[in-house]
N, CA, C and O atoms as a Tinker XYZ file with bonds, in Angstrom:
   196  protein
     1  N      0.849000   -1.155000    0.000000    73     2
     2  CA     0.000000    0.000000    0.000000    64     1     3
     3  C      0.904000    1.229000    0.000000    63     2     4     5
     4  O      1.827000    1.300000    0.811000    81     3
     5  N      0.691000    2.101000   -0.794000    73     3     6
     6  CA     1.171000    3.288000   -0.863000    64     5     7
     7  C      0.419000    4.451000   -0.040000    63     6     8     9
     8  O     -0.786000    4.685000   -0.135000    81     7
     9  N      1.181000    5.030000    0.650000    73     7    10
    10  CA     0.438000    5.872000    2.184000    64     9    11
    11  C      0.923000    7.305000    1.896000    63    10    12    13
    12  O      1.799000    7.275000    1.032000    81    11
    13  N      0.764000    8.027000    2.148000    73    11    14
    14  CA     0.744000    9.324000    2.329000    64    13    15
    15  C      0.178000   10.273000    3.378000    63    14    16    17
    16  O     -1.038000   10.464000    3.373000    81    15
    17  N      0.791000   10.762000    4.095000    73    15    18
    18  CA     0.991000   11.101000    5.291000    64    17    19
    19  C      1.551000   12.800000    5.422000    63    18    20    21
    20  O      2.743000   12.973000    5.678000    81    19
    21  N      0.575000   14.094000    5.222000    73    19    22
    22  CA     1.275000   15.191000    4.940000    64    21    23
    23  C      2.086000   15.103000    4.069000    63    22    24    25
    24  O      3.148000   15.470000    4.572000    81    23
    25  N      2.244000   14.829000    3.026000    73    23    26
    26  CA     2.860000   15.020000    1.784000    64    25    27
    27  C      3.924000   14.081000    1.561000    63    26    28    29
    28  O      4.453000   14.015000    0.452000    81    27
    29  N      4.383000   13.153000    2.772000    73    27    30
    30  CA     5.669000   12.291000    2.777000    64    29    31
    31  C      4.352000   10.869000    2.458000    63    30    32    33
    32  O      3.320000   10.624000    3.083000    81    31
    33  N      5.061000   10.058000    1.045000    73    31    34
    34  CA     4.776000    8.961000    0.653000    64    33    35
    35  C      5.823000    7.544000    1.474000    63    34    36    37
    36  O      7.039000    7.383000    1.373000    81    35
    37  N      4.985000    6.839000    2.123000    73    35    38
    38  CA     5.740000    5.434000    2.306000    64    37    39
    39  C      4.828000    4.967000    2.075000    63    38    40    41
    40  O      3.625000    5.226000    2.092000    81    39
    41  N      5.908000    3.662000    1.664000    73    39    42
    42  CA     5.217000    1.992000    1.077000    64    41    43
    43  C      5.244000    0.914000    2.347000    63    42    44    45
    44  O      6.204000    0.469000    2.975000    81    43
    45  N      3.627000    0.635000    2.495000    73    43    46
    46  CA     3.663000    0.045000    3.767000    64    45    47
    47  C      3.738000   -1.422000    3.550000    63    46    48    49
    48  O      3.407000   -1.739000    2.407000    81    47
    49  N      4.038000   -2.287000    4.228000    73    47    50
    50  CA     4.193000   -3.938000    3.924000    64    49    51
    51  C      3.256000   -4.517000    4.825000    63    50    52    53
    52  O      2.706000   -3.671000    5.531000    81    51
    53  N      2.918000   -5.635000    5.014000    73    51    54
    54  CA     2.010000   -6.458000    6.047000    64    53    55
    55  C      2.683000   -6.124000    7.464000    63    54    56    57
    56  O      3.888000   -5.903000    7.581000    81    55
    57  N      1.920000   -6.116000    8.350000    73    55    58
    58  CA     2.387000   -5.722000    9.746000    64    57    59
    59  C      2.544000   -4.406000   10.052000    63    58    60    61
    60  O      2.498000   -4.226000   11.269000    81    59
    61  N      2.761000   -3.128000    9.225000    73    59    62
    62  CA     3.007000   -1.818000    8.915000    64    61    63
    63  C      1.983000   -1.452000    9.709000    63    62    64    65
    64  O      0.954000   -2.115000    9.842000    81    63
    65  N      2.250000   -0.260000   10.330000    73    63    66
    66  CA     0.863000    0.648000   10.903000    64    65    67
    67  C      1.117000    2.268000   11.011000    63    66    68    69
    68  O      2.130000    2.640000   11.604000    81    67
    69  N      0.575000    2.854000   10.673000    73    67    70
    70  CA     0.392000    4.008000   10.707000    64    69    71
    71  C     -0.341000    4.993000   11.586000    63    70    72    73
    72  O     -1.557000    4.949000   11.402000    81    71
    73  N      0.176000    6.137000   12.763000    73    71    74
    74  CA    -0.655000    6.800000   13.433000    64    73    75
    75  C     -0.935000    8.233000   12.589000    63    74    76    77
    76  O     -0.167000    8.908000   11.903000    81    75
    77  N     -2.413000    8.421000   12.941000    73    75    78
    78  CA    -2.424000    9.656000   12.318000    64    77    79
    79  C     -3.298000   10.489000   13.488000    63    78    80    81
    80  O     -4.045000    9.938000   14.297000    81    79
    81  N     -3.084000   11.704000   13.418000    73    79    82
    82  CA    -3.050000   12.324000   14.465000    64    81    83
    83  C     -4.810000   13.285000   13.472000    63    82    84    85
    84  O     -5.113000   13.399000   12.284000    81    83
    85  N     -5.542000   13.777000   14.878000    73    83    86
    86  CA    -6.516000   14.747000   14.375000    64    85    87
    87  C     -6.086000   15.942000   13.109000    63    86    88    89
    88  O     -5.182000   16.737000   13.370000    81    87
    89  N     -6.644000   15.993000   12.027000    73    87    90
    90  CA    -6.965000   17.236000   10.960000    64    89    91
    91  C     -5.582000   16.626000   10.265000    63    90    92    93
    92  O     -5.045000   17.502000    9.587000    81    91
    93  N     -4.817000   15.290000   10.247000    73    91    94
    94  CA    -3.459000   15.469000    9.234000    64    93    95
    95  C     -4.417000   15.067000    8.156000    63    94    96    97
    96  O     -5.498000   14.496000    8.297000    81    95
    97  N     -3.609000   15.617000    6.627000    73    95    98
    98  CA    -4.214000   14.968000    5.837000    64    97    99
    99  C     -3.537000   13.246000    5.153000    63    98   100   101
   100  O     -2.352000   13.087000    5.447000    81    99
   101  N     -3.933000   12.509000    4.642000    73    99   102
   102  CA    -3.348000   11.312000    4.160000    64   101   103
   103  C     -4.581000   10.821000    3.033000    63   102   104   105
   104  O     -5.683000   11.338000    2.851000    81   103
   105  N     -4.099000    9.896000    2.510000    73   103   106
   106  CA    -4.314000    9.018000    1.346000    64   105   107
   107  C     -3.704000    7.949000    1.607000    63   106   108   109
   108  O     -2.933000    7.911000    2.566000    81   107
   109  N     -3.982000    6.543000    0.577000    73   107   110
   110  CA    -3.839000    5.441000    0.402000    64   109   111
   111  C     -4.010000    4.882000   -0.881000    63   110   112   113
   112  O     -5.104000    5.048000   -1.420000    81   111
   113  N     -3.189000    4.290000   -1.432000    73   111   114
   114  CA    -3.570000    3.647000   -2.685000    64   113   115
   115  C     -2.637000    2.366000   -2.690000    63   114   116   117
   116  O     -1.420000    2.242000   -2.548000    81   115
   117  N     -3.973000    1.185000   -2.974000    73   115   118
   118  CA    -3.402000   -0.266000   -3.045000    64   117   119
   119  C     -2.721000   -0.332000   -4.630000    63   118   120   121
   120  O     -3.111000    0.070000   -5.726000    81   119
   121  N     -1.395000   -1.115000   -4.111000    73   119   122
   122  CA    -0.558000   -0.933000   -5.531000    64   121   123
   123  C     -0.936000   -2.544000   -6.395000    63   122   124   125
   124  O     -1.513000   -2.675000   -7.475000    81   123
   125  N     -0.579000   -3.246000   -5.807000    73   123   126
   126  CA    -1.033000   -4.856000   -7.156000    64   125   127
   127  C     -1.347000   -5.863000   -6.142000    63   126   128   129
   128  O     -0.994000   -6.964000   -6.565000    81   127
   129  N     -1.795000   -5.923000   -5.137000    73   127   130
   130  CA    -2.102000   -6.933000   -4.163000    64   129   131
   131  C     -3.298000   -6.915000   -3.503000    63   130   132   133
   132  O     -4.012000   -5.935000   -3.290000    81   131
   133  N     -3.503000   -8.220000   -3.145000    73   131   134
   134  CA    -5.013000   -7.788000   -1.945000    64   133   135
   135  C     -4.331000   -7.250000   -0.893000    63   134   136   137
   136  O     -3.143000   -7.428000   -0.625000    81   135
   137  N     -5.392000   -6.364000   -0.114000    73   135   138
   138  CA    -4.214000   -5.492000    1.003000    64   137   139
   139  C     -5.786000   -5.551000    1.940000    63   138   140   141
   140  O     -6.851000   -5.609000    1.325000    81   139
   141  N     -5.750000   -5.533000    3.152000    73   139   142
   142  CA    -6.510000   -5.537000    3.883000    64   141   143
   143  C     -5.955000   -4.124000    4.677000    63   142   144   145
   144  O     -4.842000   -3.621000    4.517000    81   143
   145  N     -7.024000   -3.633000    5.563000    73   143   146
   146  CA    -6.545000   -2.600000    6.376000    64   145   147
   147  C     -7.452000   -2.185000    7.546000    63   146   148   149
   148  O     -8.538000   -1.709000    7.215000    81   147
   149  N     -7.182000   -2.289000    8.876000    73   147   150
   150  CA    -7.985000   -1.620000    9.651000    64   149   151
   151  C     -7.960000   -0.493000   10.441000    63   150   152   153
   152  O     -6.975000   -0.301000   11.153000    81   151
   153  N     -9.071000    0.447000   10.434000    73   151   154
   154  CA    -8.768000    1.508000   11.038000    64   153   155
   155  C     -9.861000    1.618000   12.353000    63   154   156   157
   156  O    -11.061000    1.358000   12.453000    81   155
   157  N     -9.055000    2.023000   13.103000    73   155   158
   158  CA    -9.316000    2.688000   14.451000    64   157   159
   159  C     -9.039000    3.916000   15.305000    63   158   160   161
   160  O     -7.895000    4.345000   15.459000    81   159
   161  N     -9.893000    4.357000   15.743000    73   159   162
   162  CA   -10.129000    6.078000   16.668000    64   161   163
   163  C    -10.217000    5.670000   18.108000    63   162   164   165
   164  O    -10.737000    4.680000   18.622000    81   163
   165  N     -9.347000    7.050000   18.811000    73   163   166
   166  CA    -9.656000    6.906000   19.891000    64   165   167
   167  C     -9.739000    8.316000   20.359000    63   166   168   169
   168  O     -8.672000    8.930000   20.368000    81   167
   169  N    -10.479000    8.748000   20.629000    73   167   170
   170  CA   -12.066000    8.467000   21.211000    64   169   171
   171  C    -12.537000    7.854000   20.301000    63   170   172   173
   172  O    -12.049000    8.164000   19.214000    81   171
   173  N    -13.510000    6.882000   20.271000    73   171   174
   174  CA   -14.745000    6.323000   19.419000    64   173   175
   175  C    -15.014000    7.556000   18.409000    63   174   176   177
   176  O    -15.001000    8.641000   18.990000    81   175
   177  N    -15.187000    7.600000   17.406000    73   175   178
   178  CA   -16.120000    8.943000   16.260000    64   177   179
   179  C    -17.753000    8.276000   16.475000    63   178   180   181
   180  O    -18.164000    7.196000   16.051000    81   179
   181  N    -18.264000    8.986000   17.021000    73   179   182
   182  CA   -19.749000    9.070000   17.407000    64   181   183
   183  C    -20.258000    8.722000   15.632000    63   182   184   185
   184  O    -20.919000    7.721000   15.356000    81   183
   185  N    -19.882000    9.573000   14.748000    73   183   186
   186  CA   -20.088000    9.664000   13.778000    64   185   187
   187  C    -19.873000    8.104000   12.596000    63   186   188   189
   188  O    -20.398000    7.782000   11.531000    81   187
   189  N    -18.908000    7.522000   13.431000    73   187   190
   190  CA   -18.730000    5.994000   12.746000    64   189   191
   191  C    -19.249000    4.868000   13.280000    63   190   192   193
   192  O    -18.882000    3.709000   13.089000    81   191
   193  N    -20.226000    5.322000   14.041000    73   191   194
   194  CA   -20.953000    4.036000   14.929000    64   193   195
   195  C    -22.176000    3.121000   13.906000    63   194   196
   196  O    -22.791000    2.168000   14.385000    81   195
C-alpha cells in the first residue's frame, strides 16, 4: 500500500501501521495486491458508529 501522510509517501508492507493524528491529511492507494486494512479512533467517532 502506498500511504501518504502530509505530503511524505511510504510503502507500507504487512504488519506496517500508521498513526495519524486529528486534521493530518493522508491518502492510500493499493498498488497490485489484496491489502486488507484496519482503522481505528480513539475516542470512538460518534459519527462511525
Amino acid at each position: 500500500m502506498e500511504f501518504t501522510l502530509n505530503g511524505e509517501i511510504r510503502i507500507l508492507k504487512a504488519g506496517d501501521g500508521v498513526v495519524i493524528l486529528s486534521n493530518q491529511e493522508h491518502s492510500a492507494r493499493i498498488l497490485n495486491r489484496p491489502t486488507k486494512a484496519v482503522d481505528a479512533w480513539d475516542p470512538i467517532r460518534e459519527d462511525y458508529r
